[in-house]
C-alpha distance (Angstrom), angle and dihedral (degrees) to the residues before:
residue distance angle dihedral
X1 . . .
X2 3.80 . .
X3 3.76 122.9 .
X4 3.95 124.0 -144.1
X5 3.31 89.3 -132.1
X6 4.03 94.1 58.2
X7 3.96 87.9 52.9
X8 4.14 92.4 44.6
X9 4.32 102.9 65.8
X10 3.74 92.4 -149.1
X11 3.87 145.3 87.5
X12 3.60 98.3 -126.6
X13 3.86 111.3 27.0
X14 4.20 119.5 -169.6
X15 3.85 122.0 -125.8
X16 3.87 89.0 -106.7
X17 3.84 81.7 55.1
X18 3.57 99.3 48.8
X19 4.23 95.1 36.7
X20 4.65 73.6 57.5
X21 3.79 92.0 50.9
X22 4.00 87.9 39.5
X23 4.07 91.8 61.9
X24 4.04 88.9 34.6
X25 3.91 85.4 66.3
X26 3.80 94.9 36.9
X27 3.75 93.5 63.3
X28 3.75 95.0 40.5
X29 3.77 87.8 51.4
X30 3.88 93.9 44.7
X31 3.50 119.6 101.9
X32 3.56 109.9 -142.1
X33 4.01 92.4 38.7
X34 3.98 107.9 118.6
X35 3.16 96.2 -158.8
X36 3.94 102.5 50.8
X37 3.83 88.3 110.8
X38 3.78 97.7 71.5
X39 3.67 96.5 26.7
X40 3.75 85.1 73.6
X41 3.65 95.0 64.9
X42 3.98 91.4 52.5
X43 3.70 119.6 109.7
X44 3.55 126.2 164.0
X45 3.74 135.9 -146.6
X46 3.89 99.6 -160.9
X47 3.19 156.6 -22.8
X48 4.14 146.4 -145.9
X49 3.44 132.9 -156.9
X50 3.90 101.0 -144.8
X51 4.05 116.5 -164.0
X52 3.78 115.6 -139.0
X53 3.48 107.1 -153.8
X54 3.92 89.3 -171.0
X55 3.39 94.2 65.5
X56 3.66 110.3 22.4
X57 3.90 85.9 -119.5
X58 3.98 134.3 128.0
X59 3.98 116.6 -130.7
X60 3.68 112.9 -148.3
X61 4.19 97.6 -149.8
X62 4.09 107.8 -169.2
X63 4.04 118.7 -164.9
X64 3.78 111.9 -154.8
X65 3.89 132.8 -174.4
X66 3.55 106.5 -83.9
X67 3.64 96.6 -134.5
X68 4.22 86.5 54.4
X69 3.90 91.7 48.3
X70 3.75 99.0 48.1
X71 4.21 88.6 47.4
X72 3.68 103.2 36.6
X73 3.55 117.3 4.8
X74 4.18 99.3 56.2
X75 3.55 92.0 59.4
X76 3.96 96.9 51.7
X77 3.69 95.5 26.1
X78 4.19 103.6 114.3
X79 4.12 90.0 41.9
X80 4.24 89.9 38.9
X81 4.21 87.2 53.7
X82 3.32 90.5 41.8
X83 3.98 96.2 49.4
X84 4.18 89.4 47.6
X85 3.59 92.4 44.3
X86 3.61 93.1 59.7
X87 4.03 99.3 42.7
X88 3.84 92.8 44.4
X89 3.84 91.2 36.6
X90 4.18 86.6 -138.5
X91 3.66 131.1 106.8
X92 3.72 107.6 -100.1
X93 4.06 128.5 -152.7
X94 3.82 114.6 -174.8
X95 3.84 110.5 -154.8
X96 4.22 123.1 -178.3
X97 3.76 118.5 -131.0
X98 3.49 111.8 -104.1
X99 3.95 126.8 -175.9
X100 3.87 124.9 -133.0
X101 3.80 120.1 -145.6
X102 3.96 116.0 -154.8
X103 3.64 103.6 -123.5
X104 3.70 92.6 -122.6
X105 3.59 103.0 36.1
X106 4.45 107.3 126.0
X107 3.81 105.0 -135.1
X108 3.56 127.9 171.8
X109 3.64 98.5 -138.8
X110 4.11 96.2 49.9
X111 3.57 123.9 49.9
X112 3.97 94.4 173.9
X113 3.80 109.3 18.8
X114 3.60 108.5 -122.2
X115 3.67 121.3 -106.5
X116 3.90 96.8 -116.0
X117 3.79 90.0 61.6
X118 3.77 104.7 57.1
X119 3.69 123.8 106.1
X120 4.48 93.1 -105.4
X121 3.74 95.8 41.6
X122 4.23 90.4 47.6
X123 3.59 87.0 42.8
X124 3.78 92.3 51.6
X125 3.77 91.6 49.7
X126 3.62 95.0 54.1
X127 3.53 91.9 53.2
X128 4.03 89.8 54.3
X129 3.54 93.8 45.9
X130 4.04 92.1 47.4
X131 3.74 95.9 60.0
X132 4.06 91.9 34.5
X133 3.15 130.6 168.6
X134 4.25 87.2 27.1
X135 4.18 109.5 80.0
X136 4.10 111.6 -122.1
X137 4.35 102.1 -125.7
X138 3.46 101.5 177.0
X139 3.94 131.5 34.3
X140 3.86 117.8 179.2
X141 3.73 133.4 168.2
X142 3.74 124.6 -150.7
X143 3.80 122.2 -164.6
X144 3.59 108.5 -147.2
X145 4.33 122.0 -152.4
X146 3.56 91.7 -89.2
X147 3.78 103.9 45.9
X148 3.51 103.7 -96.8
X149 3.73 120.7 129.0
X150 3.32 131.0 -136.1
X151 4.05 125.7 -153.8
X152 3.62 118.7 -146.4
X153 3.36 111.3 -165.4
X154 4.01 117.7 -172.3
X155 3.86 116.8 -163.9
X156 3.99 128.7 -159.0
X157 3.59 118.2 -80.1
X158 3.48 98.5 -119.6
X159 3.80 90.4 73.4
X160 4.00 77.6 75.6
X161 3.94 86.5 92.1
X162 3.64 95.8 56.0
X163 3.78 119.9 114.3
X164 3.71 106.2 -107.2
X165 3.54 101.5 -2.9
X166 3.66 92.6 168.5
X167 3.60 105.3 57.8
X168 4.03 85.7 34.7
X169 4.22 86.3 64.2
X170 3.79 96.3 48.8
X171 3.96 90.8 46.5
X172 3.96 82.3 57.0
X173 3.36 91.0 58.3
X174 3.21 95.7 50.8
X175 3.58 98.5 52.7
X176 3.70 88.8 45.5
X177 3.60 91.4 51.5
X178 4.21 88.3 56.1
X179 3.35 93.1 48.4
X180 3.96 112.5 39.9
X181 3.92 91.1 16.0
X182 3.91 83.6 -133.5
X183 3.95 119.1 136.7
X184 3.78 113.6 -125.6
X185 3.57 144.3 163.6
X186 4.14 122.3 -152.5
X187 4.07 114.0 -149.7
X188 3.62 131.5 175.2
X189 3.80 120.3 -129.4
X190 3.76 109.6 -87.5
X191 3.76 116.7 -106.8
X192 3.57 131.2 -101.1
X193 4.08 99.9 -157.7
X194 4.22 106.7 99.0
């Protein structure tokens, strides 16, 4: 049998992390869950309960090791989502940890600091593994008249299917908001039907 606090990879976990461990264990416990397999392997470190005031809904946002969500959690991560979204009745955005390296910080162990741990390239990858499993086609940046930017992010089109695709983009930029701090606004490609 499977403890919460085996799934939850901290010493004191909250009750929104142990409700996420909970439902972790429930589907790899389930019998007609395809994805049980992998879901075994997933741990988490923490999560966030992010309000979107937009929407008058609550984001569940999950960090995972990254080593655990680039072997297990890609290949499950649509059904996974969709399996937490409807035991915790929230919209749920899994995100792996990633570490940023000051650019002029004198370590031992790096003599350049590797491209995948500056500030742009873990922003980027946050971004990717927000909207994951859709593909990001468009990126834009708007400077507005008093120096703020703007990120315009435009998903693929076949996201158009999704069950409420709407509120789903504003809830990513929310959560990208609390991490990055960065305002942004997801679209979908317009449509060419008349």
């Amino acid at each position: 049998m499977v403890s919460v606090k085996a799934k939850v990879l901290k010493n004191n976990p909250s009750d929104l992390e142990r409700e996420i461990a909970q439902c972790l264990i429930d589907i790899e416990l389930s019998s007609s869950s395809d994805i049980k397999n992998d879901a075994k392997e997933i741990k988490i470190l923490s999560c966030d309960l992010i309000e979107v005031e937009k929407i008058k809904k609550k984001t569940i946002l999950i960090y995972i090791p990254y080593k655990i969500y680039t072997t297990y959690v890609r290949k499950i991560q649509r059904k996974l989502i969709n399996e937490l979204e409807k035991k915790t009745k929230k919209y749920v955005v899994l995100v792996a940890k990633r570490t940023i390296l000051k650019a002029k910080q004198k370590t031992k162990s790096f003599k350049i600091i590797p491209r995948s741990r500056t500030l742009t390239s873990v922003y980027d990858s946050i971004l990717e593994d927000i909207v994951a499993p859709s593909e990001i086609v468009g990126k834009r940046i708007s400077m507005k008249a008093d120096g703020k930017r703007l990120f315009k992010i435009m998903l693929d089109s076949k996201e158009r299917q999704r069950d409420n695709i709407e509120e789903k983009l504003i809830s990513f930029a929310a959560v990208y908001k609390k991490i990055t701090k960065r305002d942004t606004v997801f679209t979908l490609p317009p449509t060419n039907e008349k």
